[in-house]
C-alpha positions as CSV (number, residue, x, y, z in Angstrom):
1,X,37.4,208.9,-82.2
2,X,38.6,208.6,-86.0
3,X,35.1,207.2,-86.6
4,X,33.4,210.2,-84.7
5,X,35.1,212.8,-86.5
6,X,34.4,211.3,-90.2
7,X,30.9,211.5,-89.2
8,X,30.8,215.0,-89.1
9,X,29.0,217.1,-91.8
10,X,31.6,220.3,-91.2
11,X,34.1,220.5,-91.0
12,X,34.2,216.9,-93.1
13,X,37.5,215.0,-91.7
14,X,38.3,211.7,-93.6
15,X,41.2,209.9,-90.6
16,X,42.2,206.8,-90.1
17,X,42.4,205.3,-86.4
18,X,46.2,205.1,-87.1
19,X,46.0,208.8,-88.2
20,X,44.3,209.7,-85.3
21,X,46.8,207.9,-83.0
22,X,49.8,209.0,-84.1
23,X,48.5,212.7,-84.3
24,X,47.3,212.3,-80.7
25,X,50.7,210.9,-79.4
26,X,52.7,213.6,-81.1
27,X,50.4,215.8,-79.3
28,X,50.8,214.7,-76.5
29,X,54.8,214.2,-76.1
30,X,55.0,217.5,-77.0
31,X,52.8,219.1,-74.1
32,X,54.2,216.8,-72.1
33,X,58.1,218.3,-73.1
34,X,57.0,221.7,-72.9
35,X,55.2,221.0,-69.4
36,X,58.5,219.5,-68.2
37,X,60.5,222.9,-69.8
38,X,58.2,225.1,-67.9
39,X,58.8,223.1,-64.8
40,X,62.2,223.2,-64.9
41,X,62.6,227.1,-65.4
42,X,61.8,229.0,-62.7
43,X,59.0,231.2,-62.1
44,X,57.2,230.4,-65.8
45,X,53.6,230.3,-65.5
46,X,51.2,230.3,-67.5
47,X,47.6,229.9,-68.8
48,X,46.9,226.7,-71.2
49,X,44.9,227.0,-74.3
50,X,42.1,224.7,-74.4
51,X,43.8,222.1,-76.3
52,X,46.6,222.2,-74.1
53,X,44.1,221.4,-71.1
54,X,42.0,219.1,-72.8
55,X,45.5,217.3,-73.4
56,X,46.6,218.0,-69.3
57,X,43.5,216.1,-68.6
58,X,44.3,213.3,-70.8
59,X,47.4,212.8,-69.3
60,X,46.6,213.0,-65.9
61,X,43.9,210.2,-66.5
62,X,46.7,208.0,-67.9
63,X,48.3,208.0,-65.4
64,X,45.4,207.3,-62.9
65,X,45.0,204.2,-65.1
66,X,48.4,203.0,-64.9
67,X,48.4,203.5,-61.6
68,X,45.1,201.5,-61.1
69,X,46.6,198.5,-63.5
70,X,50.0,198.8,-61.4
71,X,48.3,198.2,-58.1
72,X,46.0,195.7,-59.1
73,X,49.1,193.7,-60.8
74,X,50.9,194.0,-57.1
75,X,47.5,192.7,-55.5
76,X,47.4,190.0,-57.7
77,X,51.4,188.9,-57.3
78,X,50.7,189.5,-53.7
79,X,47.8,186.8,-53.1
80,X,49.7,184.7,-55.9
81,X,52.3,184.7,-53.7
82,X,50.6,184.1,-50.6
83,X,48.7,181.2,-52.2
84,X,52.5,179.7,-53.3
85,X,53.4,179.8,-49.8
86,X,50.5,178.2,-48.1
87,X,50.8,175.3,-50.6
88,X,54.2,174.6,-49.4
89,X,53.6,175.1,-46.4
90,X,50.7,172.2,-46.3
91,X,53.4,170.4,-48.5
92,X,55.6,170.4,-45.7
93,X,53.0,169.9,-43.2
94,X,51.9,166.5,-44.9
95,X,54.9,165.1,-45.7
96,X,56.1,165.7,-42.0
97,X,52.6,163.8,-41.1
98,X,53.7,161.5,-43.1
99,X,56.9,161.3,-42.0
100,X,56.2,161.0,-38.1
101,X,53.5,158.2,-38.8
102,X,56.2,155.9,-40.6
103,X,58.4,156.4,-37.2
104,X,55.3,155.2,-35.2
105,X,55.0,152.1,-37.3
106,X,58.6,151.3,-36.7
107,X,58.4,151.4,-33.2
Protein backbone atom coordinates (compact mmCIF):
# COMPACT_ATOMS: atom_id res chain seq x y z
CA UNK A 1 0.00 0.00 0.00
CA UNK A 2 2.90 2.44 1.05
CA UNK A 3 4.40 1.63 -2.37
CA UNK A 4 1.01 2.42 -4.15
CA UNK A 5 0.45 5.62 -2.71
CA UNK A 6 4.15 7.08 -3.35
CA UNK A 7 3.38 6.32 -6.82
CA UNK A 8 0.86 8.69 -7.20
CA UNK A 9 1.36 12.04 -9.14
CA UNK A 10 -1.39 14.03 -6.77
CA UNK A 11 -1.69 14.14 -4.25
CA UNK A 12 2.27 13.10 -4.01
CA UNK A 13 2.57 10.89 -0.55
CA UNK A 14 6.23 9.93 0.42
CA UNK A 15 5.22 6.80 3.52
CA UNK A 16 7.01 4.27 4.74
CA UNK A 17 5.43 0.58 5.10
CA UNK A 18 5.96 1.19 8.90
CA UNK A 19 4.15 4.56 8.41
CA UNK A 20 1.49 3.06 6.74
CA UNK A 21 1.06 0.41 9.36
CA UNK A 22 1.01 2.07 12.26
CA UNK A 23 -1.46 4.79 10.81
CA UNK A 24 -3.63 1.95 9.63
CA UNK A 25 -3.70 0.19 13.21
CA UNK A 26 -4.41 3.45 15.03
CA UNK A 27 -7.17 3.64 12.63
CA UNK A 28 -8.44 0.89 13.11
CA UNK A 29 -8.51 0.51 17.16
CA UNK A 30 -10.14 3.55 17.09
CA UNK A 31 -13.24 2.52 14.91
CA UNK A 32 -13.16 -0.39 16.52
CA UNK A 33 -13.56 1.60 20.32
CA UNK A 34 -16.02 3.80 18.96
CA UNK A 35 -18.05 0.71 17.37
CA UNK A 36 -17.96 -1.00 20.75
CA UNK A 37 -19.21 2.64 22.44
CA UNK A 38 -22.00 2.82 20.09
CA UNK A 39 -22.83 -0.74 20.87
CA UNK A 40 -22.96 -0.36 24.24
CA UNK A 41 -25.32 2.80 24.42
CA UNK A 42 -28.59 2.18 23.60
CA UNK A 43 -30.43 3.18 20.69
CA UNK A 44 -27.23 5.06 18.80
CA UNK A 45 -27.32 4.57 15.22
CA UNK A 46 -25.83 5.84 12.82
CA UNK A 47 -24.51 6.22 9.24
CA UNK A 48 -20.57 5.56 8.67
CA UNK A 49 -18.48 7.81 6.60
CA UNK A 50 -16.66 6.06 3.86
CA UNK A 51 -13.62 5.64 5.71
CA UNK A 52 -15.33 4.34 8.52
CA UNK A 53 -16.83 1.49 6.14
CA UNK A 54 -13.96 0.93 4.14
CA UNK A 55 -12.30 0.30 7.71
CA UNK A 56 -15.78 -1.99 8.95
CA UNK A 57 -14.94 -4.02 5.93
CA UNK A 58 -11.45 -4.44 6.86
CA UNK A 59 -12.24 -5.64 10.06
CA UNK A 60 -14.74 -7.98 9.34
CA UNK A 61 -12.26 -9.67 6.74
CA UNK A 62 -9.79 -10.12 9.68
CA UNK A 63 -11.66 -11.81 11.35
CA UNK A 64 -12.93 -14.18 8.52
CA UNK A 65 -9.18 -14.90 8.23
CA UNK A 66 -8.53 -15.60 11.69
CA UNK A 67 -11.28 -17.62 11.80
CA UNK A 68 -10.16 -19.55 8.59
CA UNK A 69 -6.34 -19.91 10.28
CA UNK A 70 -8.16 -21.01 13.63
CA UNK A 71 -10.09 -23.86 12.06
CA UNK A 72 -7.52 -25.02 9.91
CA UNK A 73 -5.05 -25.12 13.07
CA UNK A 74 -7.86 -27.37 14.98
CA UNK A 75 -8.02 -29.62 11.66
CA UNK A 76 -4.55 -30.02 11.66
CA UNK A 77 -4.18 -30.84 15.74
CA UNK A 78 -7.15 -32.96 15.16
CA UNK A 79 -5.64 -35.47 12.36
CA UNK A 80 -2.23 -34.93 14.35
CA UNK A 81 -3.82 -36.30 17.04
CA UNK A 82 -5.66 -39.01 15.38
CA UNK A 83 -2.47 -40.06 13.68
CA UNK A 84 -0.68 -40.09 17.49
CA UNK A 85 -3.28 -42.46 18.46
CA UNK A 86 -3.29 -45.00 15.74
CA UNK A 87 0.51 -45.31 16.18
CA UNK A 88 0.04 -46.42 19.68
CA UNK A 89 -2.45 -48.19 19.10
CA UNK A 90 -0.39 -50.48 16.37
CA UNK A 91 2.39 -50.08 19.08
CA UNK A 92 0.32 -51.89 21.41
CA UNK A 93 -1.08 -54.20 18.85
CA UNK A 94 2.56 -55.46 17.92
CA UNK A 95 4.02 -55.67 21.00
CA UNK A 96 0.90 -57.78 22.25
CA UNK A 97 1.67 -60.03 18.86
CA UNK A 98 4.66 -60.20 20.07
CA UNK A 99 3.93 -60.93 23.33
CA UNK A 100 1.39 -63.86 22.69
CA UNK A 101 3.88 -65.51 20.18
CA UNK A 102 6.71 -65.74 22.99
CA UNK A 103 3.95 -67.64 25.19
CA UNK A 104 3.40 -70.04 22.23
CA UNK A 105 7.01 -70.87 22.10
CA UNK A 106 7.07 -71.63 25.72
CA UNK A 107 4.56 -74.00 25.61
Amino acid sequence: MANNLNGLKLPRFKVSNRAFREKYTLLSEKFKAKIKDEEKASGIERDLSEVEKALEEIAEREAAAEDTVENDKKKADNAKAAEMRNRALESLNTEHRKGSETKRRRK
